[in-house]
N, C-alpha and C positions, 0 to 999 in steps of 0.2 A: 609463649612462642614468639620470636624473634617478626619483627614485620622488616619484611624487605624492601628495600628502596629502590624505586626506579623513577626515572628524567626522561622527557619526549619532549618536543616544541607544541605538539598538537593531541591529546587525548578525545577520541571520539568516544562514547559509547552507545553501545549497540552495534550490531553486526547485521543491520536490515539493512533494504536498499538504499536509504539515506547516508548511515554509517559507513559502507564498504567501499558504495559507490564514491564520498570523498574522500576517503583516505587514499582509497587508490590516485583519484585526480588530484591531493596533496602530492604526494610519495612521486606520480608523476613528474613533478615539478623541483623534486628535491626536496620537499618540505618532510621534514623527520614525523611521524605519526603513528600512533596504537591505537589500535580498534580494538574494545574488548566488548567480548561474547559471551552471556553469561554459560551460554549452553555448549556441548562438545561438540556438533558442529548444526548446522543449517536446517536439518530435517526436521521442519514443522509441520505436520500437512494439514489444509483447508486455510493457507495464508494468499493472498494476493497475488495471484500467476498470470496477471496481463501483463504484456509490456505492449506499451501505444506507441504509434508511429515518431512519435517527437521522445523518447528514451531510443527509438531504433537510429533515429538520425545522430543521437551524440554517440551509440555506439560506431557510427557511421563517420563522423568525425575526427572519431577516438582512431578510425582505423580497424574496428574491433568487429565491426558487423557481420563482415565476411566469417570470422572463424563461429561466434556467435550462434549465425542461423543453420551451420554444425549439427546441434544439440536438437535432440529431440523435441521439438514443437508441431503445431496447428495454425495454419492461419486463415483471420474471420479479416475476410475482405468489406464483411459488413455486417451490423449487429440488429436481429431478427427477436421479433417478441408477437405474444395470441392476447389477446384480451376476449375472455369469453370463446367463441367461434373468428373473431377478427385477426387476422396474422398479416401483420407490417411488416416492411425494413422502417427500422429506426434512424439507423445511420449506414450510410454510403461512403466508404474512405478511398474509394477510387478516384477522387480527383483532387486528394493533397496533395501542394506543392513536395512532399517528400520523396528520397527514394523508395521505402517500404510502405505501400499503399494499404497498410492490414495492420489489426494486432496481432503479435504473434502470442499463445497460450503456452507455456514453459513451467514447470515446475518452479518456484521462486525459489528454492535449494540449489538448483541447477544455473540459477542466474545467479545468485549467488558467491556458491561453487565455481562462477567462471571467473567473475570481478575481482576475487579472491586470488584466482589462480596468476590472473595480470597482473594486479598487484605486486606481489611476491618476485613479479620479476625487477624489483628496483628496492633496494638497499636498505632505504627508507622507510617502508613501507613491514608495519609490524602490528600481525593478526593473533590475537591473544585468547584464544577459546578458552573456556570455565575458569573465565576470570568476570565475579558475579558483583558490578559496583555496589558497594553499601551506606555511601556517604561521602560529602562534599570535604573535601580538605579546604582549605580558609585563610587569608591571612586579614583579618579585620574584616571590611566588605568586600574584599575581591577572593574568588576562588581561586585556587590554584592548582588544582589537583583533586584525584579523588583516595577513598579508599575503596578496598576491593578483597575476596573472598577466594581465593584459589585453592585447586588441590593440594599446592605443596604451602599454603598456610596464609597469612593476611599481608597484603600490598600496600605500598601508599605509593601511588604516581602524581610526582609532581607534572605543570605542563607550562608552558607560554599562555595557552589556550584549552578549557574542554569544551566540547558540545557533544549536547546532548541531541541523540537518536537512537535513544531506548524505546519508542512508541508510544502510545496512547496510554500505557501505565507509566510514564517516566519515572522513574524517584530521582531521576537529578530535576524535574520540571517540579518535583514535590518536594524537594530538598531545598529549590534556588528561593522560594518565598515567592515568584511570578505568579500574577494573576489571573483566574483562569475565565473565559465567559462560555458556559455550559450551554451552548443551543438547543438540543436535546434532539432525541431521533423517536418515534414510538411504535419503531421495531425493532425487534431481534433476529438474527440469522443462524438456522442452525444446519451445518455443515455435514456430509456425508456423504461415500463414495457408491453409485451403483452400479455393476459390468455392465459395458455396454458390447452390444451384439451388430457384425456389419453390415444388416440391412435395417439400421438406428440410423435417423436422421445424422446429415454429415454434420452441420455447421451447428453451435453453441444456440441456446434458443433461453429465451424466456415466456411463461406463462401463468399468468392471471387470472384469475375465476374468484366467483364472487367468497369473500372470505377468507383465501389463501392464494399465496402464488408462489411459484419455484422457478428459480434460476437452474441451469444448466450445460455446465461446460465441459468440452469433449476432449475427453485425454486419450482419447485412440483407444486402450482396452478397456477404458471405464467411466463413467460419468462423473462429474464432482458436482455434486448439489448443492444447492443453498436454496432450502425451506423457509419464508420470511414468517415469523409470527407476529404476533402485536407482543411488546414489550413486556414482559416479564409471566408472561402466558407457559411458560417452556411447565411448571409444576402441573396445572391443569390438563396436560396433553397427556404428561406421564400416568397421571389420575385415569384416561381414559384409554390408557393401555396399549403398548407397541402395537402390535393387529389394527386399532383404530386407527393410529398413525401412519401403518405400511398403505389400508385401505383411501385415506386423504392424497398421500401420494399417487396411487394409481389411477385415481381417480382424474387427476390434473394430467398424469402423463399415461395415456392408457399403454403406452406399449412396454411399460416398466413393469404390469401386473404383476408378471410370476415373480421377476427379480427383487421387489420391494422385500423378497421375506430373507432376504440378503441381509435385512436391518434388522436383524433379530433382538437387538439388544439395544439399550441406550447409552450402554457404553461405544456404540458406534457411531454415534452419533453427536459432533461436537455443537455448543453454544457460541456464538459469538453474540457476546455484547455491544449494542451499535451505539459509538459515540461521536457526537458533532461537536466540538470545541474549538476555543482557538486562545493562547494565551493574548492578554494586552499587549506586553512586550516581551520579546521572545530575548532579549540578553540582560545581562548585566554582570559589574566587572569580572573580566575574565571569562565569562561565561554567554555561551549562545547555544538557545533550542533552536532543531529545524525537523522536519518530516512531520511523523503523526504526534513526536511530544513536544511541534508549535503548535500543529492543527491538527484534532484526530479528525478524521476524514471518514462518512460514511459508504456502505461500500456501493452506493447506487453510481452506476458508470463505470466502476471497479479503475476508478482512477488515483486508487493511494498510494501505489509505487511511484508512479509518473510522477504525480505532483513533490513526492521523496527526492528521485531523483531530479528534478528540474532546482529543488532548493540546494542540494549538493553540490550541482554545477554551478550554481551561483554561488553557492558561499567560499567554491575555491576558485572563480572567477576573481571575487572581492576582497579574498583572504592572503591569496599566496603570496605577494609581495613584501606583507605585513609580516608574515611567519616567518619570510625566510629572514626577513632583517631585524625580528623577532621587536616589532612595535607596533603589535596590534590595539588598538584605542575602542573605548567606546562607540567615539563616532564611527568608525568601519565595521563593527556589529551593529549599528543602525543602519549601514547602505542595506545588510542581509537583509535585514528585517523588513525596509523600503520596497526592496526589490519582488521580496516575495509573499509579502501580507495582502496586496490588493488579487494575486490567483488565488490567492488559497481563499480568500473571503468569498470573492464572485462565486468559486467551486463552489464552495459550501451555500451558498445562494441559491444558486441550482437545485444543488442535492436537496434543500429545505424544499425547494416550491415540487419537487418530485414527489417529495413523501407528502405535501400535505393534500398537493392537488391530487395524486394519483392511489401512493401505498397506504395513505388510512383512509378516506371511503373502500380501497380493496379490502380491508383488515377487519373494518365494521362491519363489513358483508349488510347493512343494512335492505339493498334491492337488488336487484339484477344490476349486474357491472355494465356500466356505457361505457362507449368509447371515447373518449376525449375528442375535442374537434381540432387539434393539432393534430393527434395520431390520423386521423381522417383525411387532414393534408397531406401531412409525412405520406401518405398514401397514393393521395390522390395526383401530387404533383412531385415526382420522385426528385426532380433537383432542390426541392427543400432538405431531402438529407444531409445533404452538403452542408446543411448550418449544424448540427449535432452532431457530426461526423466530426467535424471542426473544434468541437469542444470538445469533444470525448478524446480525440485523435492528437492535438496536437495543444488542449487549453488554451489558458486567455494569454498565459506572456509566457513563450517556451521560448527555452535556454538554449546558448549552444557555447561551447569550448572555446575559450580565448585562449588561454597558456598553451603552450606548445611545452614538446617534449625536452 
């Protein structure tokens, strides 16, 4: 079979919020760019559906807010968690300097679906579904392209530029030869939706009990769960049988009793693998990772879009000049790398001291679960939410839109 040949100045790949989100803020700017999608379109479900108030501000920027908060959403003006019988606010986002005080909770297909749909409004800008990368095209040590796997047969795209925003399983992060340093996480999250009924608590909640805890977020007709287990625990559970499973469940959320037998199956039930990494160096020649295949991101704070997009905004902050006059250097995939290695490290800091001080004694179930003497503050003096709200809401070094249209 014949391989076809195609030319772009910028080849992104992946179609996540890192991927879509710069191509469009290339394409904005004039800069010629393909985003390819292995999949036929966006509909993943149990992927990443916060958007935090510093993704709302560059939609805000973008101009884009307004049609935006459109689309069917939720918003948690503040993030609420039980430990044991103890029920906090964790974070308070009502006093960021932003316009949208809240996360808003969105289906990521839907945000997606919208990025996409802006895009498309400029020339430039070219979204390539089941077109599935399978390898670095090359010229010596610089990349130049890749190849790729479509319905109507195999690709080679040449580019000025690729990067990679395939996610946490990159094969362009596994193809470049980049180094990777494995933090590790020692849980897992397993995903699954329960109806919810309208006298179900309004706002997203988390809880903790000694041994297990479930997250819970509100899609208006039904719950999306996230089950934490200790890592690699998922065969054991199965061993003791759905029914035991639904019972763990309701037992943390009592008012889910009857509905838990909604999980009838384990095919309904998905695994996520939780991984904390972050490459050494995220480029080399021709070539730059950002989102989850620089740093995969755990999903404690559910800050892995945000931190996606905030590297997107920078990288076509730092890039577009370079694309358009088509001399992007090395040195200008180190400003990316400069600019957004020290968030995504701090995050992952965080995330670490989260899981070790809080989600594994939870996991150990070794005694009855205490309360942390920070949660006791967070409590006790409600304008400390303001520091966590802070982090969750807006991270350590949030981006905003230089290039104009």
């Amino acid at each position: 079979m014949t391989t076809l040949q195609m030319r772009t100045t910028c080849c992104i790949t992946g179609g996540g919020p890192a991927g879509v989100m710069l191509g469009y803020l290339l394409a904005r700017s004039g800069v010629e760019v393909m985003v390819l999608e292995k999949h036929a379109d966006f509909f993943r479900d149990f992927r990443g559906d916060t958007i935090h108030p510093s993704t709302l501000e560059v939609l805000q920027e973008l101009g884009l807010l307004d049609e935006f908060l459109k689309l069917p959403h939720n918003e948690g003006q503040s993030v609420g968690a039980q430990i044991g019988s103890f029920k906090f606010t964790a974070a308070d986002f009502s006093h960021l300097p932003t316009r949208c005080k809240f996360i808003a909770f969105t289906p990521q297909w839907d945000f997606l679906n919208f990025l996409a749909q802006q895009g498309e409004k400029y020339p430039t800008f070219h979204l390539k579904l089941e077109h599935s990368v399978t390898g670095l095209l090359r010229d010596r040590e610089r990349v130049i392209g890749v190849f790729a796997e479509t319905p109507d047969g195999p690709v080679e795209i040449t580019a000025d530029l690729v990067i990679g925003a395939d996610g946490r399983s990159s094969l362009v992060r596994e193809q470049s030869g980049l180094a990777v340093t494995d933090i590790g996480a020692p849980f897992d999250v397993l995903w699954m939706r329960v109806s919810r009924h309208p006298d179900d608590p309004l706002t997203s909640l988390g809880n903790f009990q000694t041994g297990r805890g479930i997250i819970m977020i509100n899609r208006q007709d039904y719950w999306q769960c996230g089950f934490i287990i200790a890592k690699g625990s998922l065969e054991k559970l199965k061993e003791e049988g759905i029914i035991a499973f639904q019972q763990n469940i309701a037992e943390i959320a009592p008012f889910l009793n009857e509905r838990v037998r909604e999980l009838n199956s384990w095919e309904k039930i998905k695994l996520l693998t939780v991984q904390v990494n972050h490459l050494h160096r995220w480029y080399s020649p021709g070539l730059l990772c950002i989102g989850d295949a620089a740093h995969a991101m755990s999903p404690v704070g559910g800050v892995g879009v945000n931190l996606a997009v905030q590297d997107a905004v920078a990288a076509a902050n730092l890039l577009t000049d370079a694309l358009l006059s088509r001399s992007v250097t090395e040195e200008i995939l180190s400003r990316v790398e400069k600019r957004r290695l020290w968030p995504a490290l701090m995050t992952q800091r965080f995330q670490v001291f989260i899981q070790e001080k809080f989600l594994l004694p939870v996991l150990r179930g070794e005694k009855e679960i205490s309360v942390p003497l920070v949660v006791r503050l967070l409590s006790a003096f409600p304008v400390l939410q303001r520091i966590p709200a802070r982090l969750l809401g807006l991270g350590f070094r949030p981006e905003h839109v230089t290039h104009r249209e």
